[in-house]
C-alpha positions in Angstrom: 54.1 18.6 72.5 55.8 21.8 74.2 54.0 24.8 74.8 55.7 27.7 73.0 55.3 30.4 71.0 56.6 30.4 67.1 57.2 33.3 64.8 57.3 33.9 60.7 57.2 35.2 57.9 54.2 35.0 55.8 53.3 36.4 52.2 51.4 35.4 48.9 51.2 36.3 45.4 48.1 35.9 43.5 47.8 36.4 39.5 44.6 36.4 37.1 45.0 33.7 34.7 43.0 34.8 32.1 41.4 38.6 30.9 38.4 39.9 31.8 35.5 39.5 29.3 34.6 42.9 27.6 37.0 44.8 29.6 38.8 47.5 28.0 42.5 45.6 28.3 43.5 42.4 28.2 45.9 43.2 31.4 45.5 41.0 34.0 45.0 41.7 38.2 48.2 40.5 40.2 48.2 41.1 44.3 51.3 40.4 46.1 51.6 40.6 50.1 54.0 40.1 53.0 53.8 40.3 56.8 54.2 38.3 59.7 52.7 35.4 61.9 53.2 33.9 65.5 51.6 31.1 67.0 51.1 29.8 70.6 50.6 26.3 71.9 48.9 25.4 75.1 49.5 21.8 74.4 47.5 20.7 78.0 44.5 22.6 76.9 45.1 21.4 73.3 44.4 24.5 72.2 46.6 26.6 69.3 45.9 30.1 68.7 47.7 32.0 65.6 47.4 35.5 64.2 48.8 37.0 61.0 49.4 40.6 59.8 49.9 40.8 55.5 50.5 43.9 54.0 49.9 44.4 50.5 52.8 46.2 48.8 51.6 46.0 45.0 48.7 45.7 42.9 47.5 46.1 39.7 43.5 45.6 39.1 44.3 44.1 34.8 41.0 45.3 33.0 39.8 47.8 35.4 42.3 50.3 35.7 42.2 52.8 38.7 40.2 49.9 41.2 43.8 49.2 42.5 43.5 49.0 46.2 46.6 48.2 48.2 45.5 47.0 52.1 46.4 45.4 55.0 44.7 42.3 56.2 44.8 40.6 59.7 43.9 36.9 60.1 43.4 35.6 63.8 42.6 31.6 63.9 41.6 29.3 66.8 42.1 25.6 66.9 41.1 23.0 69.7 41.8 19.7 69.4 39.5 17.1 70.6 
């Protein structure tokens, strides 16, 4: 193990499966996001921290039309192994 930094891309899609119950449609809510990641290794102090950035470029809230919210979420995360 190296220390070092690593970079990418990141993204996810996300669909309903099935309708809401008593909702006015039968569309269903989809969410789809991209954005980036990097990642940095101390492997002496066996410690990995990684952040993430996604920005949501389309969404469509199925039954309840008009809650559509497009956002941007960041995601830190800490490991340490043991």
């Amino acid at each position: 193990m190296n220390n070092g930094l690593e970079l990418g891309l990141v993204g996810y899609n996300a669909w309903q499966l099935e309708a809401d119950e008593e909702a006015p449609t039968t569309d269903k809510a989809e969410r789809h996001a991209i954005g980036a990641e990097a990642g940095y290794l101390w492997a002496t102090a066996g410690v990995i921290l990684k952040g993430a950035y996604y920005h949501e470029y389309d969404t469509q809230a199925g039954g309840l039309k008009g809650l559509e919210s497009d956002g941007n979420t960041l995601r830190l995360q800490l490991t340490k192994f043991f």
